[in-house]
N, C-alpha and C positions, 0 to 999 in steps of 0.2 A: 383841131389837133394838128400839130407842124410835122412835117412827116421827112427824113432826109433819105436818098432810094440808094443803094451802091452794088450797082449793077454792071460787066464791062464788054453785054451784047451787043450793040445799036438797036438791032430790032425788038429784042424783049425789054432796054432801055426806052425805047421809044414808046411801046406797047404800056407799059405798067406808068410812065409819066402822062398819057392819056387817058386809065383807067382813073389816076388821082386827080385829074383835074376833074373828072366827074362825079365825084363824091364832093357833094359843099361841105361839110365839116372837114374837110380837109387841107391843111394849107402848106403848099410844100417850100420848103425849108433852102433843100440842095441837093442836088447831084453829082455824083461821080464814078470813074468808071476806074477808079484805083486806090487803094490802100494808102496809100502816099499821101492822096490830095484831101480821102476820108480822114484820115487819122489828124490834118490838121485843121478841118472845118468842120467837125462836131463839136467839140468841145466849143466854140465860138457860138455856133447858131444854135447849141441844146437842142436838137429838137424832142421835140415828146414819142417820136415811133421812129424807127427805122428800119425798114426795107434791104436787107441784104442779101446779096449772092454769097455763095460760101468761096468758092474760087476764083478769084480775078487772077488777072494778068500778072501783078506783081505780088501777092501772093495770097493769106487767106483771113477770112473776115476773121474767126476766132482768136486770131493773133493778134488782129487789129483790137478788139474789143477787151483783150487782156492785157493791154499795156493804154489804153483810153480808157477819160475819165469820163462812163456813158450812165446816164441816170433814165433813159430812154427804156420806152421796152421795144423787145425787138421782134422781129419775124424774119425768118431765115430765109431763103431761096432760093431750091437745088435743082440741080437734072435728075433725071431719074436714077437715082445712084443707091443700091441699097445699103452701101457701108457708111453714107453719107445721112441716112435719113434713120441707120442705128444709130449713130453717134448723137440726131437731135432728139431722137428720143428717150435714149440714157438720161438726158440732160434736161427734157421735156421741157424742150422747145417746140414753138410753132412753127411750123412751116408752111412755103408755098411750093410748089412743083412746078418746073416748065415742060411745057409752056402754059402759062398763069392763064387759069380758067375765068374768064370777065366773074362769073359770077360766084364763082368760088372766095374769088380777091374781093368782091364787094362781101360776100356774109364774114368772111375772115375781119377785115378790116371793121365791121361796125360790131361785130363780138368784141373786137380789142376797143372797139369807143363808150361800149357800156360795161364789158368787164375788162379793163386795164389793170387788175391787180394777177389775172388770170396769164398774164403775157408779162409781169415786170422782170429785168432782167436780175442774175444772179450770176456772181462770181464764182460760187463753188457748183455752179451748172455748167457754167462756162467751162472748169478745169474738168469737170468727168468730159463733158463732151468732146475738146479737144484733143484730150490725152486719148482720147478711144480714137479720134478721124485721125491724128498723126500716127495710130499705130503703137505707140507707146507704151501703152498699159491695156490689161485685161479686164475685162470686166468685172468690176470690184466692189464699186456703189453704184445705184443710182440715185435719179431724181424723181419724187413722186409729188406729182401737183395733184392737191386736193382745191375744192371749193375757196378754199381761203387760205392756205401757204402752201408753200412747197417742202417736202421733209427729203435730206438728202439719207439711205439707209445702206448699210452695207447688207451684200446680196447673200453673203452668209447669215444674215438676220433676219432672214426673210423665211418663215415658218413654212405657208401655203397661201396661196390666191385663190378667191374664190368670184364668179364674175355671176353678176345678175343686170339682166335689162339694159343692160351696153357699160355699166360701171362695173369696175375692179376693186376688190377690197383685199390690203393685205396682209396678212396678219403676221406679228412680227414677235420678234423676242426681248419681252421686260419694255415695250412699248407698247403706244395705243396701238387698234387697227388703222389704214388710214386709207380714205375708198375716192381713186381717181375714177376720172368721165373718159378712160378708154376700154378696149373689150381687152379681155385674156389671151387673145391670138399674138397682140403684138407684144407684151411681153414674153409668150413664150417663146416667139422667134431673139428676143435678147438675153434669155439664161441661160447659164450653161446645160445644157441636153444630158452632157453625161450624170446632172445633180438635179436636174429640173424633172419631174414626171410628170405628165397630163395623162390621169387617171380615171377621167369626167372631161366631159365637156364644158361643166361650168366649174372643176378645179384645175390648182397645178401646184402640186407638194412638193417641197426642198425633200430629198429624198436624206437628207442627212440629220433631221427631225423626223426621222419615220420611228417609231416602236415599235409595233406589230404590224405584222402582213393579216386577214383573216381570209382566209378562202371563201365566206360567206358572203365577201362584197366590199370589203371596206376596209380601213387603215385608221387605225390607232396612232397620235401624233405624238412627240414625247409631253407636249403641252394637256394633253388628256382627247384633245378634240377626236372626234371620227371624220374621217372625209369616207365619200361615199367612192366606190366604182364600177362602173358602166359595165350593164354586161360585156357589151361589145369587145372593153377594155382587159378582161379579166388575164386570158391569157398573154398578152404585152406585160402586164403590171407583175404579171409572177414573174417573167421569165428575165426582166428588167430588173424586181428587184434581186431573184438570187445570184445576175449576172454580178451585183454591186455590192453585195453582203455575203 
């Protein structure tokens, strides 16, 4: 697999071009440490993955990749930044974090070498993601990667989530369900709070598909479904919903 890195640390440059040279399936393509010199040697060497930092010098990979003709899949590469690592997720993109864990970058990297449909990249991933790291826009859709495609869904169509065994299932309106490989936590840190309720541990209801409240434990969805709620949750769930009805 050809791999192009666009990184413009020296040190973490230097680091993650010594972690690929130790991966034999790997064969790397090119480097660079700017937007400029990226944006005119991918489309030449195609490679099959690319390696990028979200911020360089002259300016940001997303930009780059929206005006390049990339057929690559990609894997992001941020600081620890958490408005940086909402916006890959909106977008559900893979990422890496610095400073790049050896072995974190080697299970990443050979996940993307036997599932590569699981990393391919996408255009209208690209545009939620961007439009949320420049600030632009609010959260409106996302991107839900399942097993075998990615569905982009707006976040008003989104019924409830319900999470079992580290997958999330979500159930939507006048669509399938559709059940990604991450837990409930990190979407609930991307919905809106004031419309989002975590009612359960293993749900979290559009509170604007609510029908019934029941004081007995549970919640009547307009769809028919019950979600259930925790004891622990009961007084939050009343006092949330008569705050918003």
């Amino acid at each position: 697999m050809t791999v192009y890195l666009l990184e413009d640390e020296t040190n973490i440059l230097n680091h993650i071009l010594s972690l690929i040279s130790d991966i034999p399936y790997l064969q790397l393509a090119g480097y660079s440490d700017s937007v400029a010199k990226a944006r005119e040697e991918i489309p030449l060497l195609k490679p099959e993955l690319i390696l990028a930092d979200i911020q360089l010098k002259d300016g940001n990979s997303f930009e780059l990749f929206k005006n390049t003709d990339v057929a690559a899949h990609i894997i992001f590469i941020t600081a620890y930044n958490q408005y940086a690592i909402d916006a890959l997720n909106i977008g559900a993109f893979a990422y890496l974090l610095k400073p790049v864990d050896t072995a974190l970058f080697t299970e990443t990297i050979h996940r993307c070498y036997i599932k590569a449909e699981e990393y391919k990249f996408g255009q209208q991933q690209l545009a939620l993601t961007a439009a949320y790291y420049a600030g632009k826009a609010p959260l409106q859709r996302l991107a839900l990667k399942s097993m075998s495609y990615t569905q982009i869904v707006n976040v008003e169509d989104i019924l409830y989530c319900h999470s079992d065994k580290g997958y999330t299932t979500f159930y939507l309106k006048n669509e399938k369900p559709v059940m990604v490989c991450k837990v409930i936590k990190e979407y609930e840190a991307l919905l809106p709070k004031d419309v989002f309720l975590r009612c359960h541990q293993s749900y979290l209801v559009n509170t604007h598909h609510i029908k019934k409240y029941f004081k007995a434990g549970y919640i009547e969805m307009l769809n028919g479904a019950e979600i259930p709620i925790s004891e622990r949750k009961k007084s939050y769930v009343q006092e949330f919903i008569e705050r918003i009805f």
